[in-house]
C-alpha positions as CSV (number, residue, x, y, z in Angstrom):
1,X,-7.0,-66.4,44.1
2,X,-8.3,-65.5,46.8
3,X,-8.2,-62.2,49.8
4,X,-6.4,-64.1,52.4
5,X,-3.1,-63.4,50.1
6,X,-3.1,-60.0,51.2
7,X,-2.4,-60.1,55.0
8,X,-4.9,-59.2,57.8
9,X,-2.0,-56.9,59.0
10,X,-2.0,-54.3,56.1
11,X,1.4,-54.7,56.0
12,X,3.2,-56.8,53.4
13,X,5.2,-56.7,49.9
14,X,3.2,-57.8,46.3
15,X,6.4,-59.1,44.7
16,X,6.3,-59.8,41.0
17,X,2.9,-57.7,40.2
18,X,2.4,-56.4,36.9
19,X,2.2,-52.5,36.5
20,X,0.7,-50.1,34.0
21,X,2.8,-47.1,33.1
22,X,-0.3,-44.4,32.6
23,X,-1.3,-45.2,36.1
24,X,2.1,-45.5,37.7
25,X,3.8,-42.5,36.9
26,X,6.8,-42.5,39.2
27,X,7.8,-46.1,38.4
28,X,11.2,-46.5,37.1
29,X,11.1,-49.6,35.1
30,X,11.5,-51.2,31.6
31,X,7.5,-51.5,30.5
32,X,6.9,-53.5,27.2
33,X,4.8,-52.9,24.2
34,X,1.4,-53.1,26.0
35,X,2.8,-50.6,29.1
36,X,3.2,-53.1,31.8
37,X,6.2,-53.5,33.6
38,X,7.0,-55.9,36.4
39,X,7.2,-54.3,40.0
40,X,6.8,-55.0,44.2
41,X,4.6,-52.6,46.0
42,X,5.6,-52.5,49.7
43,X,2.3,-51.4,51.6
44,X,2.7,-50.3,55.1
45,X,0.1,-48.4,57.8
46,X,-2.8,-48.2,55.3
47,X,0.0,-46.7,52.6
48,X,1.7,-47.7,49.9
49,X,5.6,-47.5,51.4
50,X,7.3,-48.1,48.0
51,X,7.4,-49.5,44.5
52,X,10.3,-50.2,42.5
53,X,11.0,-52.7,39.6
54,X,10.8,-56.5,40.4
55,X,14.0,-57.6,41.7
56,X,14.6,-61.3,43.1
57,X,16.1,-60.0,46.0
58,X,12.3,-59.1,47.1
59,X,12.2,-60.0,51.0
60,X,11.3,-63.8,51.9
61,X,7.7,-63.2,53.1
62,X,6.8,-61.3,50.2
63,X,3.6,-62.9,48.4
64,X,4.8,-63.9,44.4
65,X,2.2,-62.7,42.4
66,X,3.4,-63.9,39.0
67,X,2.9,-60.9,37.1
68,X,-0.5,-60.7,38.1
69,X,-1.9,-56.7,37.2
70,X,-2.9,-54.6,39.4
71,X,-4.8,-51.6,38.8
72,X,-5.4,-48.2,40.9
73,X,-9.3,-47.6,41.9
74,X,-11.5,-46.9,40.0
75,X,-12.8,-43.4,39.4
76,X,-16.7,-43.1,37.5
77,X,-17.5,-39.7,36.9
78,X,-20.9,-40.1,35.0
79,X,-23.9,-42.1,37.3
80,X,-27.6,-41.6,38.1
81,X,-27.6,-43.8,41.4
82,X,-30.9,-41.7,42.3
83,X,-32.5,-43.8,39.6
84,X,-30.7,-47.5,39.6
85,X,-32.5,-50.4,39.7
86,X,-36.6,-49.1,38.8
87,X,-36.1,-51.1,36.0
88,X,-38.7,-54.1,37.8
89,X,-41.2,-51.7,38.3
90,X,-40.8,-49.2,35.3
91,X,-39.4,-50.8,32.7
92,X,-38.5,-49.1,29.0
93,X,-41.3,-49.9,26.8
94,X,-39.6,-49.8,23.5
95,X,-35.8,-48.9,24.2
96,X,-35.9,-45.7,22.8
97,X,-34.7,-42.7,25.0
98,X,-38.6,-40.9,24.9
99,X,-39.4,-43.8,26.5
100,X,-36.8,-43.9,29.4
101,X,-37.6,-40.4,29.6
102,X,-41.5,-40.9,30.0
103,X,-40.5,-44.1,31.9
104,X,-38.4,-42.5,34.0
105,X,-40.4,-39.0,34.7
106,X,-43.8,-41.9,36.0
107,X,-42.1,-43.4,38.2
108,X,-40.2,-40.6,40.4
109,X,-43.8,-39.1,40.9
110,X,-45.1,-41.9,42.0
111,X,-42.3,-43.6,44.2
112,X,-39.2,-41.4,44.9
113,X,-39.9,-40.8,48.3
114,X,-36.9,-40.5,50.4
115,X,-36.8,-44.2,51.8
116,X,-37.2,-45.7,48.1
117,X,-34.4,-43.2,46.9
118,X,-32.0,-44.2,49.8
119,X,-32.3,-47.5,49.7
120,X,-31.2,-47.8,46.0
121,X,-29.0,-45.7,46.0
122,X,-26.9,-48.0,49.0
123,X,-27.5,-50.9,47.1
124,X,-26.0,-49.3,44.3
125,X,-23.1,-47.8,46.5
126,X,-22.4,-51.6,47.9
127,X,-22.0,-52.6,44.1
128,X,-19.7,-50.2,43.0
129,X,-17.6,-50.5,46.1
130,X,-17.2,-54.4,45.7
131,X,-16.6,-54.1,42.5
132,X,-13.3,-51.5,43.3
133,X,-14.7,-48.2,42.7
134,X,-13.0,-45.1,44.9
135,X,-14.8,-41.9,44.0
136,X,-18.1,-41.9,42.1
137,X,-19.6,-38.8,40.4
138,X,-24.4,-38.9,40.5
139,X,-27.0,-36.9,39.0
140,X,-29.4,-36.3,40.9
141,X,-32.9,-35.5,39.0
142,X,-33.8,-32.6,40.9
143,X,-37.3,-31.1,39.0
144,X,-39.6,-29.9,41.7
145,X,-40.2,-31.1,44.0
146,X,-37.7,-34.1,43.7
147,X,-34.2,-31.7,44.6
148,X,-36.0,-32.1,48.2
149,X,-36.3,-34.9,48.9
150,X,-33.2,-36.4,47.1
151,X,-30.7,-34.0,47.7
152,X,-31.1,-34.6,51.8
153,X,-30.6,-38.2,50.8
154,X,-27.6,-37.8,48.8
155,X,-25.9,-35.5,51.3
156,X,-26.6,-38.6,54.6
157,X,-25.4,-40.9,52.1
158,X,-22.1,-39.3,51.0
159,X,-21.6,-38.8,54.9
160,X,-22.7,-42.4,55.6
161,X,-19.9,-43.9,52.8
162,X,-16.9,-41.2,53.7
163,X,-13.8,-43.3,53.8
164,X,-15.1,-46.1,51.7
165,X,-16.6,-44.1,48.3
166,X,-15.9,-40.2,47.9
167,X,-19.0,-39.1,46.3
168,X,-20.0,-36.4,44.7
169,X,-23.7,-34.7,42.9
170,X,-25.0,-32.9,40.2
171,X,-28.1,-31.5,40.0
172,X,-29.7,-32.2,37.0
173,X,-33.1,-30.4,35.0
174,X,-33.7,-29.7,31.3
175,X,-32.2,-26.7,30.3
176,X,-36.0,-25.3,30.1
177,X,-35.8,-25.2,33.6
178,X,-33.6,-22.4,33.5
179,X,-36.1,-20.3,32.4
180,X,-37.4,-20.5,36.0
181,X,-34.8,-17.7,37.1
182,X,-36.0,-17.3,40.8
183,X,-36.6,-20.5,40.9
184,X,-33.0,-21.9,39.1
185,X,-30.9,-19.6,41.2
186,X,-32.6,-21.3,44.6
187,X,-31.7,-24.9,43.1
188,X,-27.9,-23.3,42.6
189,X,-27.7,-22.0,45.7
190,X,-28.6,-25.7,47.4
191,X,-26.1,-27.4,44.9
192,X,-23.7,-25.1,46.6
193,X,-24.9,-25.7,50.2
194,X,-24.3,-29.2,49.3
195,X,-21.0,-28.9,48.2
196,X,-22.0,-30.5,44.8
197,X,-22.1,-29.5,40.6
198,X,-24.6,-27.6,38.7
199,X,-25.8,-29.3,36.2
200,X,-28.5,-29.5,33.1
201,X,-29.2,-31.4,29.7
202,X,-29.0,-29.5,26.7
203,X,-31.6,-29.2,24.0
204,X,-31.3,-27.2,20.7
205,X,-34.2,-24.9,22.4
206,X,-34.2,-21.3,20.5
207,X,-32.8,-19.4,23.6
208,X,-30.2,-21.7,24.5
209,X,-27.4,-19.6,24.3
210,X,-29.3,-17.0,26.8
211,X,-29.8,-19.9,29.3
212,X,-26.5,-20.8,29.5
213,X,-25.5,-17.9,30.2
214,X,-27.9,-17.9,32.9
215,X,-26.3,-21.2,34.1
216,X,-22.5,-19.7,33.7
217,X,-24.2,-16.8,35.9
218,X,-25.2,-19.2,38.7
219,X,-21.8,-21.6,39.2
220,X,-19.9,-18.5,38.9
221,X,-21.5,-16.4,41.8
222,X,-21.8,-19.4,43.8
223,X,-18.4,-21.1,43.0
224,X,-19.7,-24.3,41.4
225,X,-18.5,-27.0,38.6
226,X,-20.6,-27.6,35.8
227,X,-21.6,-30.8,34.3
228,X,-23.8,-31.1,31.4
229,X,-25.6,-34.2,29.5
230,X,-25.4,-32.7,26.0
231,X,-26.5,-34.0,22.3
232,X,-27.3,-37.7,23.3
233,X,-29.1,-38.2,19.8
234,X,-27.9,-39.0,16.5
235,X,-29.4,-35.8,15.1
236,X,-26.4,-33.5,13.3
237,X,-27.9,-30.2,14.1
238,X,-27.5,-31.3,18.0
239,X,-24.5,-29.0,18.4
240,X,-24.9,-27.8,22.1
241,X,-21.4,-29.3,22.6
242,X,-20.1,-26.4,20.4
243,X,-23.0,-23.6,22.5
244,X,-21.1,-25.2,25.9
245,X,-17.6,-24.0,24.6
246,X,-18.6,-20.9,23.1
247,X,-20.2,-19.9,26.1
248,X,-17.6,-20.9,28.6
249,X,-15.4,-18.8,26.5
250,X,-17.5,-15.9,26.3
251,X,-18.1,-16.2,30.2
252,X,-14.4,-16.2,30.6
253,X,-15.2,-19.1,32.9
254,X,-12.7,-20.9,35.2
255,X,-14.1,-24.1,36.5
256,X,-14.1,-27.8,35.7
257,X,-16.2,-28.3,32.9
258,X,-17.8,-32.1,32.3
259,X,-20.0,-32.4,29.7
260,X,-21.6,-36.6,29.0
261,X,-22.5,-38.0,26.0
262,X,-22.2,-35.9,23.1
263,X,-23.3,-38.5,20.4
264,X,-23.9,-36.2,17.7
265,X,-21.1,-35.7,17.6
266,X,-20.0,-38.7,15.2
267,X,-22.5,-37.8,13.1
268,X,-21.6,-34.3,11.7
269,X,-19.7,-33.0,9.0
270,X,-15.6,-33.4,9.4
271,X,-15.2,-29.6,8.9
272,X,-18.5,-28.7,12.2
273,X,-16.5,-31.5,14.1
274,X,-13.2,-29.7,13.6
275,X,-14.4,-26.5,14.8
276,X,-16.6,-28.2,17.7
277,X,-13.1,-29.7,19.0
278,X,-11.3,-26.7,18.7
279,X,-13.4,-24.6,20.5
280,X,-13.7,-27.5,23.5
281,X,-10.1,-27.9,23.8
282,X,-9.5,-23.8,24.1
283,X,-12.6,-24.0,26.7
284,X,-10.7,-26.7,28.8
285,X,-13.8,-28.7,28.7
286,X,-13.7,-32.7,29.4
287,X,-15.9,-35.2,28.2
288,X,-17.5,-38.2,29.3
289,X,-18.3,-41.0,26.9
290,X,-21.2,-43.5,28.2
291,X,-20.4,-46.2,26.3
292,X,-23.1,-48.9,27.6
293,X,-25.6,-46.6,27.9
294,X,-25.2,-44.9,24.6
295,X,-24.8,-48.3,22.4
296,X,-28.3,-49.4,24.3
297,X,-30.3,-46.1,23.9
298,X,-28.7,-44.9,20.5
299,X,-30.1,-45.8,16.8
300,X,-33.0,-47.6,18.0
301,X,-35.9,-46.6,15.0
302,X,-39.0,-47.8,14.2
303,X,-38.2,-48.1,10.0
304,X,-35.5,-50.6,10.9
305,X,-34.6,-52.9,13.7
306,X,-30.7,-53.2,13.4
307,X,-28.5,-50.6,14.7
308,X,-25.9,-49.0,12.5
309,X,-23.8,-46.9,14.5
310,X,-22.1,-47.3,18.4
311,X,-23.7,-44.3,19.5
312,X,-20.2,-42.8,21.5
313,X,-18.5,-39.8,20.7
314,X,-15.2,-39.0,19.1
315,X,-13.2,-39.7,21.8
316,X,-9.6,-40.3,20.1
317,X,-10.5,-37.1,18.1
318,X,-10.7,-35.5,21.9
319,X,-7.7,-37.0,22.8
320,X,-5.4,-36.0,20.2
321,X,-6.0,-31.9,20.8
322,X,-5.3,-32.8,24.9
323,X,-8.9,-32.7,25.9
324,X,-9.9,-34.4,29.5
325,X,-11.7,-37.6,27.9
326,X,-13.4,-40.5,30.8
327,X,-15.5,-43.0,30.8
328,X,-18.5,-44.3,32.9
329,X,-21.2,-46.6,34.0
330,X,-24.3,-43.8,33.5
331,X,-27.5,-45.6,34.1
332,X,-27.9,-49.3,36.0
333,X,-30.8,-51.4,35.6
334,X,-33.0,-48.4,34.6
335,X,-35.0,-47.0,31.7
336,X,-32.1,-45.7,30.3
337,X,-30.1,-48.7,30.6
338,X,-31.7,-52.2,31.5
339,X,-28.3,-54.0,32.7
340,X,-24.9,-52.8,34.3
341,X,-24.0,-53.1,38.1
342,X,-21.1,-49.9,38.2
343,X,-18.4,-52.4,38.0
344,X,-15.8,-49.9,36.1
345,X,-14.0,-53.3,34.7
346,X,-17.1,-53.8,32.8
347,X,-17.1,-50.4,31.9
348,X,-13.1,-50.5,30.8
349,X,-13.8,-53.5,28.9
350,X,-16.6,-52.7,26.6
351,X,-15.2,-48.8,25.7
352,X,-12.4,-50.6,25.0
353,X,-14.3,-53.0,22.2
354,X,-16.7,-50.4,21.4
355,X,-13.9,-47.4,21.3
356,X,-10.8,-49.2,20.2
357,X,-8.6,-48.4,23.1
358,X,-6.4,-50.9,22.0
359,X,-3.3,-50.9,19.3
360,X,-2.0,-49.4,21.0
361,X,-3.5,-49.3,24.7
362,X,-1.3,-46.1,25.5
363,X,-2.8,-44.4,28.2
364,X,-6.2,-45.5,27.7
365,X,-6.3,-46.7,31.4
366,X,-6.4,-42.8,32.7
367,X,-10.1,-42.9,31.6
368,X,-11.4,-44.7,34.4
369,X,-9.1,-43.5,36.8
370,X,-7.0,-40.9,37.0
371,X,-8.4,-38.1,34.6
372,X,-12.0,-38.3,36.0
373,X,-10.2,-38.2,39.4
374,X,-8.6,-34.9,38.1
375,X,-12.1,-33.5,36.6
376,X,-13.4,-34.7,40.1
377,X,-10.7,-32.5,42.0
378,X,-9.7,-35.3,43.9
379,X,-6.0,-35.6,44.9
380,X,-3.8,-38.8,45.3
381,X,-6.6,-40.7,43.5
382,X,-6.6,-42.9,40.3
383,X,-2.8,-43.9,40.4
384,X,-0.8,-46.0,42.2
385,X,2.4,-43.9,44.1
386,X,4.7,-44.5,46.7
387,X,3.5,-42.1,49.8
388,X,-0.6,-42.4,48.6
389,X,-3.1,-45.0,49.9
390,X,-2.7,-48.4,49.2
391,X,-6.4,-48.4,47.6
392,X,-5.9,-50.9,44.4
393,X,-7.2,-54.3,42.5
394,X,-5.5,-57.1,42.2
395,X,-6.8,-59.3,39.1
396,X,-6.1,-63.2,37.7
397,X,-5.0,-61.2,34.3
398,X,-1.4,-61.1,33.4
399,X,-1.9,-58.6,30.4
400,X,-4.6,-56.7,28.7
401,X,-6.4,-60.2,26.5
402,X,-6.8,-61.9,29.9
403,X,-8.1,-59.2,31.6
404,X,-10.6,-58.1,29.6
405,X,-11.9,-61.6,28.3
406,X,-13.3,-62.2,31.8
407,X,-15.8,-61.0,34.3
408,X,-12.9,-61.1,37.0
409,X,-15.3,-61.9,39.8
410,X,-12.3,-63.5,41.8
411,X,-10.6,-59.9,41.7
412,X,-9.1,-58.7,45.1
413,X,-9.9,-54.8,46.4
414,X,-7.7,-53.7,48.8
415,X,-8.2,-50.4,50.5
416,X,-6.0,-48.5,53.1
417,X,-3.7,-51.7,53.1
418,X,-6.7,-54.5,53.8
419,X,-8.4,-56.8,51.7
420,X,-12.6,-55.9,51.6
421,X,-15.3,-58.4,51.8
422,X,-16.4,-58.2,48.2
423,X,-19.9,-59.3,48.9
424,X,-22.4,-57.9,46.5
425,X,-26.1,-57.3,47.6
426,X,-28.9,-59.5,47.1
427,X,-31.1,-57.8,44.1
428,X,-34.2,-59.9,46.4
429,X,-33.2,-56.9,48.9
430,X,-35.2,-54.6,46.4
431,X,-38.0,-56.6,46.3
432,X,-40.4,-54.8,48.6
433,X,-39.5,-51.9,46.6
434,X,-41.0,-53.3,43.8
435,X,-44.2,-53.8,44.4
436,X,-47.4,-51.8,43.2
């Protein structure tokens, strides 16, 4: 299979192509026990013109795809592209997350000057966007005097990849920073200048409720999002999850609320996890799960070598009581996370071994595209509608066994009606970088 199926005109009709029902919501068809129905997508001007249920009447120069799926764009809400690919140079010592953290914290001192963050950060940016991503969510580590040099780079970049990727930032400091009050509110008000998310990882610190109060202080006067990294241990008395919630209540606080991680989660008594999800799903909060991230990082000890637990959060649990629940990439090729390349497929496919989204797949597919898209606040993205950009994957798999047994490297993005070059960059590009 490969791009010259889709024509060089952007307009054509996909006859036969296989169509999930969570990501296709105004398809009237007959969808079988996995949610795929059989469908033609007419694609006109950059748009998708129509889609309708497979007939055989479907126009003589339509390309028969043989109930082929196609999926919508993919949306990944959770990424630290300001980080990706130090792992040459700065590798994790022992796996744990102290040392990704101390890993981590050496290196941006000593390298993360504006050229070194930039170039990773396209290099990253070229991945995701061959591998089909749309919209992509980063945290940027902005500790002084990092938020000025990266922030700068960010906001070039996101101008620099308009129309290919929508991105998005969140600042992000230990909640200790907070303390910093003069200091904090200046790092809000750039966030805001920038258009991006405030942002900060939780600790079980003795004042925590007074800081984030301090932080529900800051996005409301200037008008911001929040995203947090919370409780990514496997200690039970990490409850900052349950502080997030009580304090967006408290606050009375209307924005989009993301928080990653929550690990501890799985961990805790049935009756604390009860009352943690009760109190998230009357906060509106949504939550992130990082699932290749979190199964490399988590339950690594030095009394015993072989992990016992996944390390993700209760995700189904979240479902059930209607909370907002995503996942994606996190970390690539850093000390947090030694492999990945922000391919969302890979992403889909290991939550959905790691988190059972399978018997029965439901709407599982949402999590990678259109609920982050809708925690993103990012319209007409993460489903596939007649009227809305034709921006979608075409894969080899004919049903949910096939396509996620295989890397599909063959896959076909097409975006505004046109089939990309899929060409992903050299990792010798990063070489130079590299070097002491």
């Amino acid at each position: 299979m490969t791009s010259a199926i889709i024509p060089e005109s952007g307009q054509f009709v996909l006859a036969n192509v296989r169509l999930h029902a969570s990501v296709t919501p105004g398809l009237a068809a007959t969808f079988d026990s996995d949610g795929f129905a059989l469908a033609d997508i007419a694609v006109a001007d950059g748009r998708v013109s129509s889609i309708t249920a497979h007939s055989l009447a479907a126009p003589a120069a339509a390309v028969d795809l043989a109930g082929r799926i196609v999926l919508p764009c993919f949306v990944d809400c959770h990424t630290h592209i300001d980080k990706g690919h130090i792992w040459p140079r700065k590798p994790n010592p022992d796996g744990t997350f102290m040392g990704a953290l101390n890993a981590t914290g050496a290196d941006r001192a000593a390298r993360w000057s504006a050229q070194d963050v930039a170039r990773r950060m396209d290099f990253s940016l070229r991945s995701a966007y061959a591998h089909g991503t749309k919209a992509l969510r980063t945290h940027l580590d902005s500790v002084a005097p990092q938020e000025a040099i990266s922030w700068p780079v960010f906001e070039t970049m996101r101008e620099t990849w308009r129309g290919r990727i929508e991105l998005q930032a969140a600042c992000l400091i230990g909640i200790e920073g907070v303390r910093e009050t003069t200091w904090f509110e200046s790092l809000a008000k750039r966030v805001a200048a920038a258009r991006g998310v405030l942002g900060v990882v939780t600790y079980m610190v003795p004042d925590l409720e007074a800081l984030l109060d301090q932080v529900f202080a800051q996005a409301i006067k200037h008008g911001l999002d929040l995203d947090f990294h919370a409780d990514e241990t496997d200690d039970v008395g990490a409850i900052s999850l349950k502080k997030i919630a009580e304090a967006a209540l408290w606050n009375g606080f209307e924005g989009n609320i993301l928080v990653g991680h929550c690990c501890s989660l799985a961990r805790q008594p049935d009756l604390d996890v009860l009352d943690t999800l009760d109190k998230v799903a009357k906060a509106g909060l949504a939550v992130v799960s990082l699932p290749m991230c979190n199964l490399y990082l988590q339950d690594r000890r030095a009394d015993r070598t072989t992990p016992r637990w996944r390390g993700v959060t209760l995700l189904h649990e979240m479902k059930a009581r209607g909370i907002p629940v995503a996942v994606a990439s996190d970390n690539t090729r850093d000390p947090f996370h030694a492999y990945g390349d922000l391919d969302m497929l890979e992403v889909y496919r290991m939550a959905t071994r790691i988190l059972h989204f399978d018997h029965p797949v439901a709407d599982w597919p949402q999590a990678v595209t259109a609920t982050p898209a809708k925690i993103m606040r990012l319209d007409g993205v993460g489903s596939l509608a007649a009227g809305g950009p034709a921006d979608f994957i075409l894969f080899k798999g004919r049903s949910w066994t096939e396509l996620l047994s295989r890397p599909e490297s063959d896959r076909i993005v097409v975006r505004a009606g046109r089939a990309i070059a899929r060409q992903l960059p050299d990792y010798a590009e990063l070489d130079d970088l590299m070097v002491e």
